[in-house]
C-alpha positions, 0 to 999 in steps of 0.5 A: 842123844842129839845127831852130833852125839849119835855120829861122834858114837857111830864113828868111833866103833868103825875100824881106823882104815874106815873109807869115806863112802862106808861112812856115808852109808852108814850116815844114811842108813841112820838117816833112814832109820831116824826117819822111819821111828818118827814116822811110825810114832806119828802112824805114817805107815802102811801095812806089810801087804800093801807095800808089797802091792806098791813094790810089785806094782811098782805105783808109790814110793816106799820112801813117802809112807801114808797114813792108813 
C-alpha cells in the first residue's frame, strides 16, 4: 500500500468533527512507525538495555538508532 493509500485509509476511520492537529499527529505517529519497521528490517537498532542507558543518561538520540 503506497503512502497516499495508507493516509486516504487512516482518515477515513477518524470521526467527521477530527481537527487538523489529531491528523498531523496521527500522520506523524505513522511517520514514526514506517520508519522504525524499516530500520529494524535493515538491523538498525539497539538493544532495550542500551536505550535505557542513553534516556537515563540523556547522551544519543532515540530517534537515530545504531547498528549493533
Amino acid at each position: 500500500m503506497n503512502v497516499r493509500e495508507q493516509v486516504s485509509e487512516m482518515t477515513r476511520k477518524l470521526p467527521a468533527d477530527v481537527s487538523i492537529e489529531e491528523i498531523v499527529r496521527r500522520l506523524y505517529l505513522m511517520q514514526k512507525v514506517e520508519k522504525g519497521l524499516a530500520q529494524a528490517d535493515n538491523s538498525e537498532t539497539i538493544s532495550q538495555e542500551d536505550a535505557k542507558k542513553e534516556w537515563k543518561n540523556g547522551s544519543g538520540s532515540l530517534d537515530q538508532a545504531k547498528i549493533g
